[in-house]
C-alpha positions as CSV (number, residue, x, y, z in Angstrom):
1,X,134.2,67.6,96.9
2,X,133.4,65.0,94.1
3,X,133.3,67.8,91.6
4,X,136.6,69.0,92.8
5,X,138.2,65.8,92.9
6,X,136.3,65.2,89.0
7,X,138.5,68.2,87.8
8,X,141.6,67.7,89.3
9,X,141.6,63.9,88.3
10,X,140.1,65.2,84.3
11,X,143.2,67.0,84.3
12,X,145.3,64.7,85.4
13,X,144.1,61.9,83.3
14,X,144.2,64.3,80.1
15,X,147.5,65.2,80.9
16,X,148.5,61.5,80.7
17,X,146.8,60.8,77.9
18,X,148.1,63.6,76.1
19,X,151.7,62.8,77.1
20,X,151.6,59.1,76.1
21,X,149.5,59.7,72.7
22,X,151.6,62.3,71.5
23,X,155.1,61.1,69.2
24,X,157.7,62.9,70.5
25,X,160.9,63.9,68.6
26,X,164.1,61.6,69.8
27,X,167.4,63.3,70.7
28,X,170.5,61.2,69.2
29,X,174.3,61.8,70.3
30,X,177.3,60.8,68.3
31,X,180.7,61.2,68.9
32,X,183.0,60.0,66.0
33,X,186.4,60.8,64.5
34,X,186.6,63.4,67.4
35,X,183.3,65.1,66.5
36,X,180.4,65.1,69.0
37,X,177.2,65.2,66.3
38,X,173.5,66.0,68.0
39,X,170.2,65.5,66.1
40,X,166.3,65.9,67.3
41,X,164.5,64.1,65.0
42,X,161.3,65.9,63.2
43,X,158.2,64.5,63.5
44,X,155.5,66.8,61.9
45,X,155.7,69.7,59.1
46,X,153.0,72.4,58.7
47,X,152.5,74.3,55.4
48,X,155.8,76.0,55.2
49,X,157.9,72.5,55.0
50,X,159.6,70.5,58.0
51,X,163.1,72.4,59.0
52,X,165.5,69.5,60.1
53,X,168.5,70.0,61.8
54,X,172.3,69.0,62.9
55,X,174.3,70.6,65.4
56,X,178.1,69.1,65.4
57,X,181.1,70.8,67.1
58,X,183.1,70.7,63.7
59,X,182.1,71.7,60.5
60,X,185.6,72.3,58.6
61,X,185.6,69.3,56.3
62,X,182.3,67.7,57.1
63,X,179.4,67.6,54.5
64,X,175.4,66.1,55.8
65,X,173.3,65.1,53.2
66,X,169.7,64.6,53.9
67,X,167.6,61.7,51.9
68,X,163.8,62.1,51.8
69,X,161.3,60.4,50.1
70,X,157.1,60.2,50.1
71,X,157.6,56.4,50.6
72,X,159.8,54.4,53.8
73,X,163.4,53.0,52.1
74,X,163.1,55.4,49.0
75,X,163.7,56.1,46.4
76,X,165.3,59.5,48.0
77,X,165.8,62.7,46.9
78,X,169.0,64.2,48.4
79,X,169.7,68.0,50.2
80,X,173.0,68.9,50.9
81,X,172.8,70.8,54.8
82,X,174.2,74.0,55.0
83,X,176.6,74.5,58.1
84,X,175.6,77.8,60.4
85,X,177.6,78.6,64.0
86,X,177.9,74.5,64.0
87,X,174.1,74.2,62.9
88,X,173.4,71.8,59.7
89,X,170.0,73.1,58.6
90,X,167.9,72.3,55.8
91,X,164.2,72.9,55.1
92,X,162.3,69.9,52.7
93,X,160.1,70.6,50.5
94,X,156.3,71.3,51.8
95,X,154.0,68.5,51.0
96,X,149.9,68.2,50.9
97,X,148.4,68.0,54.2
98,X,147.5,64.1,55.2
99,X,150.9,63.2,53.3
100,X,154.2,61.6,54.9
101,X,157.4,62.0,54.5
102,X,160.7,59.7,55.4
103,X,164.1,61.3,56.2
104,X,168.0,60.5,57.5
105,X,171.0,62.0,57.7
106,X,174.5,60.8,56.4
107,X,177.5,62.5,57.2
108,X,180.4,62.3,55.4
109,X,184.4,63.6,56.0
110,X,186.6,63.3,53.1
111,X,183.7,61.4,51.2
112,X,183.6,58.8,53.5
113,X,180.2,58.2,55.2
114,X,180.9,58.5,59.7
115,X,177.7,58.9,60.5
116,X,174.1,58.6,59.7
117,X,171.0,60.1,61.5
118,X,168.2,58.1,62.7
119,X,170.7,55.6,63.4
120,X,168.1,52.4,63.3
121,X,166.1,54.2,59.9
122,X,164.1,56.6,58.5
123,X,162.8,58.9,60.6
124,X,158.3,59.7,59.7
125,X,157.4,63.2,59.0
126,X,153.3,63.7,59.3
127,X,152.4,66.6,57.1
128,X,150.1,68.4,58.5
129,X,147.6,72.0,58.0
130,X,146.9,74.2,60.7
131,X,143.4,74.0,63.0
132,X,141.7,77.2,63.6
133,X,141.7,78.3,67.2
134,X,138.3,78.3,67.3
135,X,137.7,74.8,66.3
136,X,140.8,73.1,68.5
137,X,139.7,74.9,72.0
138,X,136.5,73.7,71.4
139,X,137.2,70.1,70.6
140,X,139.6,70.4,73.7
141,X,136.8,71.7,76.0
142,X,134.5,68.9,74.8
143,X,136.6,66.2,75.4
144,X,137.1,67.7,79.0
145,X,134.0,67.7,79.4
146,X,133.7,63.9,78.7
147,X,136.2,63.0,80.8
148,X,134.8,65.0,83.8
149,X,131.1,63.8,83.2
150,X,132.3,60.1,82.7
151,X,133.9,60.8,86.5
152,X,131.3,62.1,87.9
153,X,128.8,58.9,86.4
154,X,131.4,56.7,87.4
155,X,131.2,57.8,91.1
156,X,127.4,58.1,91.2
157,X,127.6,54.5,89.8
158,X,129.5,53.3,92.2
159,X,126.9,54.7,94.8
160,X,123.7,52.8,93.2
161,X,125.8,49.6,93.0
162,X,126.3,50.4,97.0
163,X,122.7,50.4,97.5
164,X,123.3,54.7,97.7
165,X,122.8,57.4,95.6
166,X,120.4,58.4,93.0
167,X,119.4,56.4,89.7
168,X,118.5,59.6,88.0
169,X,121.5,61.9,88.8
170,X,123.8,59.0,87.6
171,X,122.0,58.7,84.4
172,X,121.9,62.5,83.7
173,X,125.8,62.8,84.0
174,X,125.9,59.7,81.2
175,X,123.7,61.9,79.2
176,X,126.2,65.0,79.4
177,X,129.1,62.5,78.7
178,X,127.6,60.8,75.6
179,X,126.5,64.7,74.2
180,X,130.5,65.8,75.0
181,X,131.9,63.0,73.4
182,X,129.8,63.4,70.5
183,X,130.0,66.7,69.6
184,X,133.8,66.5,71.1
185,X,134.4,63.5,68.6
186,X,132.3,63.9,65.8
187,X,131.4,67.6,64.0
188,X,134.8,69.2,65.8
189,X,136.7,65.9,65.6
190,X,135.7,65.7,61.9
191,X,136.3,69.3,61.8
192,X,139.9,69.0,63.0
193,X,141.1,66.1,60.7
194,X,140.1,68.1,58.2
195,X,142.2,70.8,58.5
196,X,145.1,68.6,59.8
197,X,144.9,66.2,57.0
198,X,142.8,67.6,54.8
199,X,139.9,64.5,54.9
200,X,136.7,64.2,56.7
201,X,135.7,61.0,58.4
202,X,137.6,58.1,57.8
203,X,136.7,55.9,60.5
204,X,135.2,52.2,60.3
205,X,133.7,51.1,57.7
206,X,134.0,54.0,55.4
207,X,137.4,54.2,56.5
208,X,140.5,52.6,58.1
209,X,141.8,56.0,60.3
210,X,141.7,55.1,64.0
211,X,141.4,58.6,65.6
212,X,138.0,58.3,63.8
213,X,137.5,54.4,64.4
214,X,138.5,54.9,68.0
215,X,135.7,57.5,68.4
216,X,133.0,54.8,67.2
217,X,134.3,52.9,69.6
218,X,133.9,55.0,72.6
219,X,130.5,56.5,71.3
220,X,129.1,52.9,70.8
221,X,129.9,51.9,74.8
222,X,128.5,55.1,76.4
223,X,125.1,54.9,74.0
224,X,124.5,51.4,74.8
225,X,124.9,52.1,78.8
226,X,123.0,55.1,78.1
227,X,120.0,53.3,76.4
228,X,119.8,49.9,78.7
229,X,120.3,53.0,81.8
230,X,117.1,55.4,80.0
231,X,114.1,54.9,82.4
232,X,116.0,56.2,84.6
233,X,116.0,59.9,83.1
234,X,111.8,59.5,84.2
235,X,111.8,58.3,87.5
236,X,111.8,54.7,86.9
237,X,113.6,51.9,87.6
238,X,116.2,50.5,84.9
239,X,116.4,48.0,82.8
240,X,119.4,46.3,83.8
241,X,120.4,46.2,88.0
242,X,122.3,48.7,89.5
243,X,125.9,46.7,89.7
244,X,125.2,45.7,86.1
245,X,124.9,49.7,85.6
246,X,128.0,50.3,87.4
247,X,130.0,47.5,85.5
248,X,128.9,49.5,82.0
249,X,129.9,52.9,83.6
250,X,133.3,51.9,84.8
251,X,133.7,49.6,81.3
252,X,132.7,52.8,79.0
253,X,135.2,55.1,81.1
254,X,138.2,52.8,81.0
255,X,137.6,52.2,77.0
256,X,137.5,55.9,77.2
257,X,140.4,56.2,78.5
258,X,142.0,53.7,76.7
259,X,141.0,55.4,73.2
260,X,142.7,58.9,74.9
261,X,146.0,56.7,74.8
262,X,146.1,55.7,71.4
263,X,148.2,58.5,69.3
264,X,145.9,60.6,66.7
265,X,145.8,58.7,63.1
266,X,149.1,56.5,63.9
């Protein structure tokens, strides 16, 4: 049953993560001078260039220009947006992988500017290169496997700091979790920003990216639990007490978690 409920809550709490760490394009409506205008904004671009578009339910004397630039408030480069069956659609020009880009909209009837597209700014393009399938199934798997371990050390924890359960069981599913975040985090997470953004590790000190930093951070909670927790692994009684064991367990799973919410390389 534990193993069952282990699954069904490492999906759930992936699923979560996933939805909460990911940027998600923003729909905007505007209806002006009798002209309802819709635009989803564009968050990422792959190797081909980022394809933005403007659907509007007029295009007779209406003209969207789109202003892009490799740096937030310019200086811009400007597209004019060719209208299709009430589509404005432009494609910007592909950038290095790792790179940024900053776009918006103006609209403009009779040369007179009605609209504009973020409305609050520039909208933040990540530029991004494509991750073999090989390499981003088994990073996923990995990092399943982490959060599925961690549960299942979390519950045996919770056992031992009950005065139940077995020391070296516990311990062994902390092993498994530290292994599947590291090889999870490390040479496939590595492996992945490198094809995304075209770098290896960037985390601290050598670096300032978080997905990497966050990693550390993770790594660093489980290996110290995992260390004070190692007698264990033998047959022998632990260094630190079983509640203090449990605190660590439940500590390293939450900053686990925590780390899962945090987008990739914000």
């Amino acid at each position: 049953m534990r193993i069952i409920l282990a699954v069904l809550l490492t999906v759930l709490l992936l699923g979560v993560a996933r939805r909460m760490s990911m940027r998600h394009s923003v729909e905007y409506l505007t209806e002006t001078h009798g002209i309802t205008f819709t635009h989803e904004t564009t968050t990422e671009s792959f190797d081909e260039g980022a394809l933005i578009s403007l659907a509007a339910t007029k295009t007779d004397k209406e003209m969207a220009v789109i202003l892009f630039s490799d740096k937030p408030g310019g200086p811009y480069q400007e597209l004019n947006m060719t209208p299709e069956s009430g589509i404005y659609k432009v494609r910007l020009p592909a950038q290095q992988k790792g790179t940024k880009q900053y776009y918006h909209i103006d609209v403009y009837q009779d040369n007179i500017k009605i609209a504009t597209f973020p409305t609050e700014g520039d909208q933040i393009i990540k530029c991004k290169g494509h991750v073999s399938t090989l390499i981003i199934t088994g990073h996923i798997l990995f990092m399943f496997a982490t959060i599925f371990f961690g549960l299942l050390t979390v519950f045996t924890a919770i056992d031992l700091a009950r005065g139940k359960g077995n020391a070296r069981q516990s311990v062994i599913f902390l092993l498994f979790t530290f292994i599947s975040a590291y090889i999870g985090g490390l040479p496939l997470g590595i492996a992945v920003t490198r094809a995304t953004f075209g770098e290896g590790w960037g985390g601290w000190p050598l670096g300032h990216d978080i997905t990497d930093t966050k990693t550390e951070i993770l790594l660093l909670f489980w290996l110290v639990t995992l260390i004070l927790s190692w007698q264990a692994l033998r047959g022998r009684k632990m260094t630190i007490s079983n509640k203090t064991y449990s605190f660590l367990v439940i500590l390293s799973f939450a900053v686990t978690f925590i780390t899962f919410l945090i987008p990739h390389s914000l």
